[in-house]
C-alpha positions as CSV (number, residue, x, y, z in Angstrom):
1,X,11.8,3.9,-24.6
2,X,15.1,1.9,-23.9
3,X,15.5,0.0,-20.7
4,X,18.2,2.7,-19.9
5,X,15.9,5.5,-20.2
6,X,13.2,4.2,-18.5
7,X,15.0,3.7,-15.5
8,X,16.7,7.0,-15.5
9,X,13.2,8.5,-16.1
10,X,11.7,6.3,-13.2
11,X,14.8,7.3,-11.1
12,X,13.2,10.9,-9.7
13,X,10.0,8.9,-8.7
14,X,11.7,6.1,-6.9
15,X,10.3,7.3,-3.4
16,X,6.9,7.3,-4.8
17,X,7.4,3.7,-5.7
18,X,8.7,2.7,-2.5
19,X,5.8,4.2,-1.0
20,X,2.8,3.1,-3.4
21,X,4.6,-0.2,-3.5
22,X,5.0,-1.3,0.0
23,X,2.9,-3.8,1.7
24,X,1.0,-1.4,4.2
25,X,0.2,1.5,1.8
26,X,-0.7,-0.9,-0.8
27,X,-3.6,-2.8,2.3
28,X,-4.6,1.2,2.8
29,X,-5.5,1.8,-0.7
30,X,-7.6,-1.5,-1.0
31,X,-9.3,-0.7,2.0
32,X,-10.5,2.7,1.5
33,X,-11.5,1.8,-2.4
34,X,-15.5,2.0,-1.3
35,X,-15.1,4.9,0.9
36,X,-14.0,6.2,4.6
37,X,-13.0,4.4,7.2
38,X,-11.8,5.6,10.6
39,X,-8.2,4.5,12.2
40,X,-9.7,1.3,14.5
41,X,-11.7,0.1,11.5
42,X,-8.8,0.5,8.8
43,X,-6.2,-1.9,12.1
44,X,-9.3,-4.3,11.9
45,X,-9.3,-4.9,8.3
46,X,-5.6,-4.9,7.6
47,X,-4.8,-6.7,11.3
48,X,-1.2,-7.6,10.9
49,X,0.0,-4.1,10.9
50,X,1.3,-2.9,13.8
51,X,-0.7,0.5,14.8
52,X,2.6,2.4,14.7
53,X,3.3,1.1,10.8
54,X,-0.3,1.9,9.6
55,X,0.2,5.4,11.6
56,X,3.0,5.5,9.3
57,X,2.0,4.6,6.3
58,X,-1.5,6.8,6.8
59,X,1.1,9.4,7.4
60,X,3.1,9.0,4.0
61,X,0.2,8.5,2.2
62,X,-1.5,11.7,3.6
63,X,2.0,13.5,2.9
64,X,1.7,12.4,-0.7
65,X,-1.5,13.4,-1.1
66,X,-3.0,10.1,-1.6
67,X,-5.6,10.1,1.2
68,X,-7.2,12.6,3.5
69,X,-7.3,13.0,7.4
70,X,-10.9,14.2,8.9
71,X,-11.1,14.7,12.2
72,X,-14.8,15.4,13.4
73,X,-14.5,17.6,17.1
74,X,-16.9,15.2,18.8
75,X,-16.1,13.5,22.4
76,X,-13.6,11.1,21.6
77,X,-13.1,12.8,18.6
78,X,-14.0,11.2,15.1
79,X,-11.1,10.6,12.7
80,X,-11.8,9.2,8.7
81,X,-9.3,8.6,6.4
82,X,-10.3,8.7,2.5
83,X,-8.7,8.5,-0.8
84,X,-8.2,11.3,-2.9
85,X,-9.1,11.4,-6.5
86,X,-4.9,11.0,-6.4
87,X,-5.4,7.9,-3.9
88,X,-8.6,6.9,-6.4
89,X,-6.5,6.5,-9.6
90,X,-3.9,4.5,-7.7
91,X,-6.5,1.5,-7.1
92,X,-6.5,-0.2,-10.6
93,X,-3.0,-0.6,-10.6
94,X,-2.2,-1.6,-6.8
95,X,-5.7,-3.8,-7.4
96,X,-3.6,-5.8,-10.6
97,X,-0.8,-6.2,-8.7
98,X,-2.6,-7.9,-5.8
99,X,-4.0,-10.2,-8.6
100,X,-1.2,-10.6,-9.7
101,X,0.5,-12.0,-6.4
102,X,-2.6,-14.1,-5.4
103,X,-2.5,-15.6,-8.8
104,X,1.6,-16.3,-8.8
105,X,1.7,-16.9,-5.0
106,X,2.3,-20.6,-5.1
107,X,4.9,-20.5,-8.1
108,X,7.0,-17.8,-6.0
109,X,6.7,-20.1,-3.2
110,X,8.0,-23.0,-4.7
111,X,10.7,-21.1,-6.5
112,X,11.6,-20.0,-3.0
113,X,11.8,-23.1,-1.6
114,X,13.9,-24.6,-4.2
115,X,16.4,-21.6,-3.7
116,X,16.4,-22.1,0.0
117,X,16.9,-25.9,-0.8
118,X,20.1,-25.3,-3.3
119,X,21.7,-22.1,-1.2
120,X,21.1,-23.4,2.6
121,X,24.6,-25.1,4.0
């Protein structure tokens, strides 16, 4: 497929890349590869997330059918999140690209610096 036609095909989807691609969602997915976890346990493991972004992205994610909401009526009641077999199938993929940035971390890093260096005035 030409470059051309790959990007026109991708073109529809692009909101479903912006949302499988962004920091948050990509945490979520990581997280929940070895099965449920409720809200306060998923803000302890990705702890840099603010609780209204991870509310967010659980949101999208839910929307997109990526990962299930459960709440159990107990007294506070019990809320899980899960991935879906949809959610499943997205973790080999968002699991290689986290690879992929831990392996290349430092060489994006210098290459950053060195354009900071050469464009600051």
């Amino acid at each position: 497929m030409s470059r051309r036609a790959l990007v026109e095909a991708c073109n529809p989807s692009r909101h479903i890349m912006a949302r499988v691609g962004d920091t948050w969602s990509m945490l979520i997915v990581i997280a929940l590869r070895d099965g449920p976890l409720r809200f306060n346990e998923l803000k302890r493991a990705i702890h840099h997330a603010s609780q209204r972004m991870l509310t967010l992205s659980l949101r999208g994610l839910e929307r997109d059918g990526l990962v299930t909401r459960t709440v159990t009526p107990t007294k506070p009641p019990r809320v899980d999140y899960e991935l879906t077999a949809l959610g499943h199938s997205l973790r080999r993929p968002v699991e290689a690209l986290g690879s992929w940035a831990i392996e290349h971390q430092k060489k994006i890093e210098r290459a950053q610096q060195k354009y900071d260096a050469a464009t600051s005035r």
